[in-house]
N, C-alpha and C positions, 0 to 999 in steps of 0.2 A: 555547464561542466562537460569537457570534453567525455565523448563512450570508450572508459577506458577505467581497469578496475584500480579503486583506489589503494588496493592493498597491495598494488605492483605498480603504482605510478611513481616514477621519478619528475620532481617539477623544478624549470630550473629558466632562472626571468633574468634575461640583459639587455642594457638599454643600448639603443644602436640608432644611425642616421641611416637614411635611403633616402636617395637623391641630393638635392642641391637648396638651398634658402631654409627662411624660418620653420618650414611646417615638414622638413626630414625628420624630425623626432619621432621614434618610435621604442614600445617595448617586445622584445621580442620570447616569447614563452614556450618552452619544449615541454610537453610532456610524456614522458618517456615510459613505457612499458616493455619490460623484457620479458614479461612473460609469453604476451602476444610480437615481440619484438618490433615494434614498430613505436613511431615516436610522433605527435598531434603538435603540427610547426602553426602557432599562432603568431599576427603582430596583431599589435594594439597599438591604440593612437589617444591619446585625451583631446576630445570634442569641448572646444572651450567655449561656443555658445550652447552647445547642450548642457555644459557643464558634466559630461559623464566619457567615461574610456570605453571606446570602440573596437570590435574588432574589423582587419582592414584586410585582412589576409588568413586565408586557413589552409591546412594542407596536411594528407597524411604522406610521413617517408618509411616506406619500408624495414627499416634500420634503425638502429641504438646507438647510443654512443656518439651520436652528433655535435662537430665541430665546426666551427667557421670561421670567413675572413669577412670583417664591413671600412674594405678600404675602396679609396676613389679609385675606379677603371678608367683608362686611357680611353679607351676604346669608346665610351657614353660622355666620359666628361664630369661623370661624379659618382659619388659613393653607391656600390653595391654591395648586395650579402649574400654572400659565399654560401652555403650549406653543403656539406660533405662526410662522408660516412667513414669510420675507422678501417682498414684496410680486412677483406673478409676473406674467409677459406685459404687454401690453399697457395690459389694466385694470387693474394694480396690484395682481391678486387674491390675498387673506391668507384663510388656513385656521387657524383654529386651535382647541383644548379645552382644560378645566377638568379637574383631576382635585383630589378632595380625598377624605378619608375619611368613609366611611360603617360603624357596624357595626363600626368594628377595620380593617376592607380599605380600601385605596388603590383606588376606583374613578372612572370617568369621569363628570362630572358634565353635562354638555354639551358640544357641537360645535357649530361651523362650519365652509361650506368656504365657497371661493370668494367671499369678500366683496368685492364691486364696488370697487376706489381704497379697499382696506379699511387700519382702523386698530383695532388692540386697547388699551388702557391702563387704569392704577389711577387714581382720583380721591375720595381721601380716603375710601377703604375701597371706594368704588365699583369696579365692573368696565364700562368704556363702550367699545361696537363704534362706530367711525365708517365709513360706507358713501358717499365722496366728502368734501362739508363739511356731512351730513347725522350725526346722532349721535343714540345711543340709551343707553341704560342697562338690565341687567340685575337683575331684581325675583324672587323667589319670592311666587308667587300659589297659595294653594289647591295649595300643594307642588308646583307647575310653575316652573319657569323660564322666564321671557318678557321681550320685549326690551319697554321702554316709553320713551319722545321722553325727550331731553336736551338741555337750551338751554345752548347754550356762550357765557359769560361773556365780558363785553369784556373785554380785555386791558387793564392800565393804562394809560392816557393815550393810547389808541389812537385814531385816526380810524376810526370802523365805517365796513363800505360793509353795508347788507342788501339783501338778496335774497331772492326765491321762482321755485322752478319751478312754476310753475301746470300745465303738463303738457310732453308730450314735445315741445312744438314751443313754449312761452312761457315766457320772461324776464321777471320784474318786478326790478327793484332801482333804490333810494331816488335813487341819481343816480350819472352817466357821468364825469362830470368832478371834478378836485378839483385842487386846488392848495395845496402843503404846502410849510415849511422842511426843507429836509436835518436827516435825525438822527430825523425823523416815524416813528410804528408808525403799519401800514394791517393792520386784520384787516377778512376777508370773514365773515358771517354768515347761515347762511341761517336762513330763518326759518316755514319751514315743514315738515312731516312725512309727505308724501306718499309715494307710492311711486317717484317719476319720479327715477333717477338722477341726478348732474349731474358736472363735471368743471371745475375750475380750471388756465389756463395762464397763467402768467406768465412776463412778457417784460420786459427791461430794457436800454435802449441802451448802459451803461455799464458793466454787471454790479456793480449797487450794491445788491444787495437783500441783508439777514442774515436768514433765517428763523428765526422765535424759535416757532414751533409751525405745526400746517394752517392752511394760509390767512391766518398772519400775518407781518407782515416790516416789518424797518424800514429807510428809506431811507437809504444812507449815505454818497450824492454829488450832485451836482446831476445831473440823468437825467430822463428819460421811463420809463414803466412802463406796460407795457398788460397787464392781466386781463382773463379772457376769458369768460365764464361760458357752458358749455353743457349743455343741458339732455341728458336721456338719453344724456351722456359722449360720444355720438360725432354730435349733431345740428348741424351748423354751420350749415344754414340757419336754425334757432331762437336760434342764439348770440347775446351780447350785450355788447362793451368794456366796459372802464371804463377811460379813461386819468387818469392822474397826474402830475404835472410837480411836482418837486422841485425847490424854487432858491433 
């Protein structure tokens, strides 16, 4: 039994594949503790000439509230498991690693912590970190794993606004104003790859906004809307509006 008080343990068992062929079966078991906030990441495997379920993997995360992704990576060639953490404090900040099989063993293939208004997801095999409305994609190079730029696609029939942080105190983007029919998608795009944080607020007089992904939403009343674009997430004298009038 994991060292972990029973009277504040959350337990919570899903079965998942890691790797490729007959013997990717596994279960995977969270035990969650919010009191000490951290959560005991078991897998188990059923040993079918022992005839008894093993554990094949253990690991304590920091964090609560853990979710994941157990799809095939491009990048190995078969199914890995995602673990990542609910977005925390202030900045939004997501931790999370890769584990897939190497060798026969269930080992960790990469980490993050602390990713700035961070985002994890799959895209059509892809593995993509988004760090604000900036986004990258994960490549094996020379048998390393490194992040490289990913340009996120309009949205159908969307009104782009783009944008660039040119650094910690400048704002570029294409234009401040727009005016659209009710029922409009408005996605933000940045458009550049720099190091300089940035951070997205949106405001609506009417509370008419549906988010249909980051940074995108569609208008679904007659309203005002202001976005706010700041660069290194908490610079407000660099910030820059965009307002929007739906009508």
């Amino acid at each position: 039994m994991p060292n972990i008080s029973e009277s504040t343990c959350n337990k919570k068992v899903f079965p998942i594949k890691i790797g490729d062929g007959p013997e990717n079966r596994y279960s995977l078991v969270l035990y969650e503790d919010r009191e000490k906030y951290k959560t005991l990441v078991n897998i188990l495997q059923h040993n079918r000439e022992l005839r008894e379920t093993q554990c094949v993997y253990s690991e304590e995360l920091p964090y609560v509230g853990i979710k994941f992704y157990n799809k095939k990576w491009n990048e190995v060639g078969s199914k890995v498991l995602v673990l990542y953490s609910e977005p925390m404090g202030s900045g939004g900040f997501v931790s999370y690693e890769v584990l897939g099989k190497e060798d026969g063993e269930i080992k960790k293939i990469l980490s993050q912590e602390n990713v700035y208004q961070g985002t994890i997801r799959f895209k059509d095999g892809d593995l993509i970190q988004g760090m604000g409305n900036q986004f990258k994609v994960w490549k094996k190079e020379n048998g390393e794993f490194v992040l490289k730029p990913y340009r996120i696609q309009p949205y159908p029939d969307a009104n782009v606004v783009r944008y660039s942080i040119v650094d910690e105190n400048t704002v570029e983007v294409d234009k401040t104003e727009l005016s659209v029919p009710v029922g409009s998608v408005i996605q933000f795009i940045r458009e550049d790859f720099n190091d300089v944080t940035d951070r997205l607020l949106f405001s609506n007089d009417s509370n008419c906004l549906n988010y249909l992904q980051y940074a995108t939403f569609k208008i679904t009343c007659k309203s005002k809307t202001t976005v706010t674009i700041i660069p290194s997430g908490y610079n407000w004298e660099g910030a820059k509006e965009v307002v929007i009038e739906a009508k």
